[in-house]
C-alpha positions in Angstrom: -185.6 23.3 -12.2 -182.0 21.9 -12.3 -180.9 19.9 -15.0 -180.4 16.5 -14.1 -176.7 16.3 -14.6 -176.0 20.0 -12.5 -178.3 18.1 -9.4 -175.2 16.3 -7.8 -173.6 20.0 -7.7 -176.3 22.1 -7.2 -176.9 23.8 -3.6 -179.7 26.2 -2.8 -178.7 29.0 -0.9 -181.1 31.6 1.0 -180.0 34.8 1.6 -181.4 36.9 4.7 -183.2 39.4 2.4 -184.0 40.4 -1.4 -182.0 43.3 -0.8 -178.7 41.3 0.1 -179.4 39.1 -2.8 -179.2 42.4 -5.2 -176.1 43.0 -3.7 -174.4 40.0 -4.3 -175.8 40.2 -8.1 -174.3 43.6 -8.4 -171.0 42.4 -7.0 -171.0 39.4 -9.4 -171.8 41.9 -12.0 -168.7 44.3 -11.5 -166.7 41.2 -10.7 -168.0 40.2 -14.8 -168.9 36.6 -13.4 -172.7 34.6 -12.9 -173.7 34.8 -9.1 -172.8 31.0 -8.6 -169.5 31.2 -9.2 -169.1 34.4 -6.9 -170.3 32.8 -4.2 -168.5 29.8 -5.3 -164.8 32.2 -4.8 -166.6 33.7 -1.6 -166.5 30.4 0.1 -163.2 29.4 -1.1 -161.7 32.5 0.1 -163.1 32.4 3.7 -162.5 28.2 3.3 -158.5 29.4 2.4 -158.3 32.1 5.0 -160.3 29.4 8.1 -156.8 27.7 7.5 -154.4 29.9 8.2 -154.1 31.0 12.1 -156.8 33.8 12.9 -155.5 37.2 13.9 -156.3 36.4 17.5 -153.9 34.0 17.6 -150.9 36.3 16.5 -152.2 38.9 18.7 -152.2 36.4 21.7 -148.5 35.1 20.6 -147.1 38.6 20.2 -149.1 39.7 23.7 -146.8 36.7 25.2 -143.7 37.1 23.4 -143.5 40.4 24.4 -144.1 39.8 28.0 -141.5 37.2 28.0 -139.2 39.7 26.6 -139.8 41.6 29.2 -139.2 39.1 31.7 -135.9 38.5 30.2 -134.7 42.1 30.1 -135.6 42.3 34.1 -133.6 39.0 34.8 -130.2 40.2 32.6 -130.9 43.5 34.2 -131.3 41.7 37.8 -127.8 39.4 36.7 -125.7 42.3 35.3 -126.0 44.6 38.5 -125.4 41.3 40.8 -122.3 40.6 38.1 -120.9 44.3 38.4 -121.7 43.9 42.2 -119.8 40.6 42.5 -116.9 41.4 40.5 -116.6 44.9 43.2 -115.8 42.8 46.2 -113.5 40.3 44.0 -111.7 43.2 43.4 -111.7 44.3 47.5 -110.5 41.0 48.0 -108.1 41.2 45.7 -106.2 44.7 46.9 -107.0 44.7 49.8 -104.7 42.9 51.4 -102.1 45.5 50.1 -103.3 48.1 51.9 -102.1 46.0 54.9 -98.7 46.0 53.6 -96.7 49.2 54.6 -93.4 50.4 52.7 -90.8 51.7 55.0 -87.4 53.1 54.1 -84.2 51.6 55.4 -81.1 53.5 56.2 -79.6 53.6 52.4 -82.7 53.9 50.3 -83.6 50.5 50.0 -87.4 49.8 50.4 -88.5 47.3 53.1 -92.0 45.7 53.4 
């Protein structure tokens, strides 16, 4: 019987067999504290750890950053050749119109265009 001050706080808890009960005294016992207040920490871990974000999420988030990342390095790979590729026929552009131009030598050594 509970004391009738402990009654607000008490709970009764059943366990799925004798034998997990023994192991949960045991536990208690190593842990050098009463069986109540080890399932008391129990619940207040698992309550603490329900709060942060569950392993799946990071998994999912790093499953998804790293696709992205890949993405990216296909798009900069994609830009630099069309860059490198661009900046080629700039350059034709550029000189080629002095392969048009043809140097001649006039009577005298002077160059003449």
């Amino acid at each position: 019987m509970v004391a009738p001050g402990l009654k607000a706080r008490y709970v009764d808890v059943y366990l799925p067999s004798r034998d997990v009960k023994h192991q949960w005294e045991e536990e208690a016992k190593k842990a050098g504290i009463p069986l109540s207040k080890f399932v008391y920490e129990a619940v207040e871990a698992f309550r603490a750890n329900k709060k942060e974000a569950p392993r799946s999420n990071f998994i999912k988030e790093l499953a998804e950053a790293k696709e992205e990342l890949q993405k990216l390095r296909n798009e900069l790979k994609m830009k630099t050749l069309l860059l490198e590729k661009l900046e080629g026929e700039i350059y034709k552009a550029r000189y080629d119109s002095f392969k048009e131009v043809q140097m001649t030598r006039e009577p005298g050594g002077m160059m003449k265009t």
